[in-house]
N, C-alpha and C positions, 0 to 999 in steps of 0.2 A: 231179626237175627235168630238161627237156631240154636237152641243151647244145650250142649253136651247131654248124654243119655246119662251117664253117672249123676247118684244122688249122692255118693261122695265129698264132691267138690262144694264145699260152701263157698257162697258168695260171701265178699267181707265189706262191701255197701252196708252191711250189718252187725252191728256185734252180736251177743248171745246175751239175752236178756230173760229174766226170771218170771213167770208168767205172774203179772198182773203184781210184779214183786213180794209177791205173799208163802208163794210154794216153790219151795227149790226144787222139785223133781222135776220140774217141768220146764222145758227153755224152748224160744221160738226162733227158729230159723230157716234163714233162707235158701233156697238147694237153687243148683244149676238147673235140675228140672224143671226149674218155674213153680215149685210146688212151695205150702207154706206150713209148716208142723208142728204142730206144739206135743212133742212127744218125752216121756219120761226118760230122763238118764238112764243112760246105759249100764246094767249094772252086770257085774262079773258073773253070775250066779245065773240070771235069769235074763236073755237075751230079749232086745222091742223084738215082738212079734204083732200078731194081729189081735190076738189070745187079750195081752195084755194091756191094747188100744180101749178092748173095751171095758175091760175092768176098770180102768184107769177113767173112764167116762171123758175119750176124747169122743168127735163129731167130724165127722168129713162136711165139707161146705164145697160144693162145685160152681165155678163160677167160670165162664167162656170155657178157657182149655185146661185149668188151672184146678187144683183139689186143694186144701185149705185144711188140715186138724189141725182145732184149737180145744184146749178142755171144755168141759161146757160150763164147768162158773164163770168162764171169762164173760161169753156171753150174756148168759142168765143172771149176773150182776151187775149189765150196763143195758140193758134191755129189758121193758116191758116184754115185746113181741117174744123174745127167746127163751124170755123168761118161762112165759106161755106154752109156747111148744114143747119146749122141754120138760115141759112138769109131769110127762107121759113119757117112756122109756120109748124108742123107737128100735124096736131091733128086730130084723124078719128075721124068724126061727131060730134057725141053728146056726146063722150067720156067724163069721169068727168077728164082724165088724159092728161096732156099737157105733152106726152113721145116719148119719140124715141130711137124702140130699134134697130132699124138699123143703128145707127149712127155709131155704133161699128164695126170695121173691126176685120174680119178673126183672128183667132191667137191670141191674148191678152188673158192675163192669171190674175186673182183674185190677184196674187202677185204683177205684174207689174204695178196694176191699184191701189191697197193699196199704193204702193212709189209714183206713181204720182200724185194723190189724196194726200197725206203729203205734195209733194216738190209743187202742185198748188196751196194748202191753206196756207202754211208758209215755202215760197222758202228757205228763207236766214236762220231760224234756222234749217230745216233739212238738208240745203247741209253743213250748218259747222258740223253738228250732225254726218255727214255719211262721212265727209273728214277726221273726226276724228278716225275712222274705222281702223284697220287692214286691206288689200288691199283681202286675203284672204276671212273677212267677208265682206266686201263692194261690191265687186265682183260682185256676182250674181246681187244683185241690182241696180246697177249701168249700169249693162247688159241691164236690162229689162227698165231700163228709158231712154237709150238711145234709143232703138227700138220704144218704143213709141213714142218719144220726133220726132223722124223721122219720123216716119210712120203718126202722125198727124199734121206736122208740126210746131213742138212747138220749134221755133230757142233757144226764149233762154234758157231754158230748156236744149237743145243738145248741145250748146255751152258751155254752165255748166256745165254739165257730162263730157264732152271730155275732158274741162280742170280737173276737179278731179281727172278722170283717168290719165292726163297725169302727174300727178305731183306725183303719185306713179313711175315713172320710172326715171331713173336717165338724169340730164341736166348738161351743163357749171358750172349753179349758183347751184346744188343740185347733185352732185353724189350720193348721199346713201350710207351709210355703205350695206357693204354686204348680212349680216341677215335683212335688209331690202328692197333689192328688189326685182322685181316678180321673180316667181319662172318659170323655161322652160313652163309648161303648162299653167302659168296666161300671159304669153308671148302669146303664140298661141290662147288663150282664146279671145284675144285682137287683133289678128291679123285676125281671124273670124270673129269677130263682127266688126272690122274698115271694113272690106269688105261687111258686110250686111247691115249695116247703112252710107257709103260713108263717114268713118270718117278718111280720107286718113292720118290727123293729128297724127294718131296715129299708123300709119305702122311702120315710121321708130323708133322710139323710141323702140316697142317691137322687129323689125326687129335686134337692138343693144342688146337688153337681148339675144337672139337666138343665135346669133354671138357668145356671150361671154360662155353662156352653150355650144355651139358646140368647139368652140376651144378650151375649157377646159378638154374635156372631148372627144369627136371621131366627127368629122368635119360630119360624115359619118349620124349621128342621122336627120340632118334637111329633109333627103328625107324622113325620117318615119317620119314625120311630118303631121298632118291631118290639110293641110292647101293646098291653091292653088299651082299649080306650078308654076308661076308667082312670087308668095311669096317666093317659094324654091328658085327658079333664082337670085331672090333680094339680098334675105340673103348669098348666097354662095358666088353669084359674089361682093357682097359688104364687106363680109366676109374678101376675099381677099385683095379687096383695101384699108380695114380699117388695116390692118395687115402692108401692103407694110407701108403706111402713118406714122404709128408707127414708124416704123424702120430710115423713113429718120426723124420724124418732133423733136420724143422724145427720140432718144438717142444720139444725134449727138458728144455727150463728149466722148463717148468710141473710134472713131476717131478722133476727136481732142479735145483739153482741152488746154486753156491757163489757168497754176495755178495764181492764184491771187496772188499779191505780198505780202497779209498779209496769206498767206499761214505757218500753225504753226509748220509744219514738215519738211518741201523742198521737201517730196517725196511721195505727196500724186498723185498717178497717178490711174485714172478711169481702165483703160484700163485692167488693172488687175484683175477687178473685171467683165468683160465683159462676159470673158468664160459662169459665171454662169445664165446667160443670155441667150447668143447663146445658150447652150446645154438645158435649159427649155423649154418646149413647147410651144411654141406661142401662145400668153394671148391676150386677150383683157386690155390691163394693163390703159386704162382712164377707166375701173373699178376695178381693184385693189385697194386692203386695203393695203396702206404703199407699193407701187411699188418699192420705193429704198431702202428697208431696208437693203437688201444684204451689201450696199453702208457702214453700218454703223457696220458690224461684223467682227471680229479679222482676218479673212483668206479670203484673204492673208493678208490684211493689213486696218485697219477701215480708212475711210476719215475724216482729221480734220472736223471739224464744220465750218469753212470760207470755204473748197472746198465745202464740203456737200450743202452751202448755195446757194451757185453759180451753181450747178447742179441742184439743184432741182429748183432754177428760171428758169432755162435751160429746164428741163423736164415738168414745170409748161407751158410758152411757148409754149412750141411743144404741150400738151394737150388741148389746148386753140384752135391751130392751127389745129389740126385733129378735134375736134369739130364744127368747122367752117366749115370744110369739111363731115359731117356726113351725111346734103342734098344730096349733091352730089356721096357720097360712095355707099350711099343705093337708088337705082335708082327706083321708079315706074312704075311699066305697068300697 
């Protein structure tokens, strides 16, 4: 959609925010032009001009169709890269504009530079704003701030996206219900992009969602995967060892079981209930919804609630125990 030629008209998608909350002269907003300004108040006396763009040490940033002043602490305090360029005045001649439109590397997209521009002039409300997100909508932006966040070296920035992304995936302290973790492609999604921004943090975590979609469903799907084969390797051979670990860490009552003496039946025995187990397909069950429930239905026989108890600190245990092991299961190259 085209949008109005007047730079007039603010858009109010945005309020008026103080740059980097430190300098009131300066406020960042959005124009109908699609343009993005970090220009000094308007003052009675002495009208914005171009004069005063560069006294003021704003930077023009061009990116697709879009031109971008922002002052240049904003950047040169969240960036190595900016840091760098800027340590050199760029200004051809007599120019009335203190700009630099080479500061911009290759690639960056009007989207990616809208989220960073938000998360460099008010960090801490938009990353609660965007942790708040469905992982689905958050997604793509979180994509694109991380690339940047790397590519101009803005640590903490990339440290803070990695962790948001990472806390959409299930942990020890946070498994997730079901209907809320990624889905096989926001897994792969994730395992691309830890590869093009070095965010190794975040291999094994989706390398665990993959695991769990392939063993649910045909082991066979991860080579159709449009990820490295290094990745493939990871996930199959870890696959397995995560699978093996199970078996000895989280079921170890279906081979032995001492009943507890307040046992309310005398004949509550696991082992009965194992078949249904053996014969299901091999699960990723530290993500399962109610892993034991089987444990608690009529056939052959329901577990009092004192054995039930004692199993499942048993099974709780072992999931503790394979989680600890989850570094180790999923191997990087």
């Amino acid at each position: 959609m085209s949008a109005p030629s007047s730079s007039s008209s603010v858009c109010k998608r945005r309020g008026t925010i103080n740059a980097a909350g430190r300098d009131p002269r300066y406020s960042y907003c959005v124009h109908r032009t699609r343009s993005v300004s970090c220009v000094p108040r308007a003052s009675a006396v002495t009208p914005y001009g171009c004069h005063s763009l560069r006294r003021e040490r704003c930077i023009v940033l061009c990116i697709d169709d879009c031109s971008y002043r922002v002052h240049s602490s904003v950047l040169a305090k969240n960036s190595r890269i900016f840091e760098q360029r800027l340590a050199t005045d760029h200004v051809q001649g007599d120019a009335s504009d203190w700009h630099v439109e080479d500061i911009v590397l290759t690639g960056d997209s009007k989207h990616q530079w809208d989220a960073m521009l938000d998360a460099l002039y008010d960090a801490d409300q938009y990353f609660k704003d965007l942790r708040s997100e469905p992982f689905e909508k958050s997604l793509p932006t979180l994509a694109g701030l991380l690339k940047l966040a790397h590519k101009y070296g803005m640590d903490f920035h990339e440290q803070k996206v990695i962790a948001i992304i990472a806390s959409y995936f299930p942990s020890p302290s946070s498994p997730l219900a079901l209907d809320a973790r990624p889905t096989l492609a926001q897994a792969t999604t994730v395992i691309r992009l830890a590869r093009a921004t070095s965010a190794t943090a975040l291999l094994r975590p989706a390398y665990l969602i993959v695991a769990a979609h392939a063993a649910d469903s045909d082991k066979s799907i991860v080579h159709d995967l449009d990820i490295l084969t290094i990745d493939k390797v990871s996930i199959c051979g870890g696959m397995l060892a995560l699978l093996k670990a199970q078996r000895a860490h989280m079921f170890p009552f279906f081979t032995r079981f001492a009943r507890p003496a307040a046992c309310k039946t005398g004949r509550c025995v696991p082992l009965q209930h194992a078949q249904r187990y053996i014969d299901a397909p091999e699960r990723v069950w530290l993500l399962v919804d109610e892993p034991l429930s089987w444990l608690r239905e009529d056939d052959p026989s329901p577990m009092c609630d004192v054995c039930l108890a004692s199993i499942s600190q048993t099974f709780a245990q072992g999931c503790r125990g394979v989680w600890a092991r989850v570094d180790k299961i999923f191997r990087l190259y």
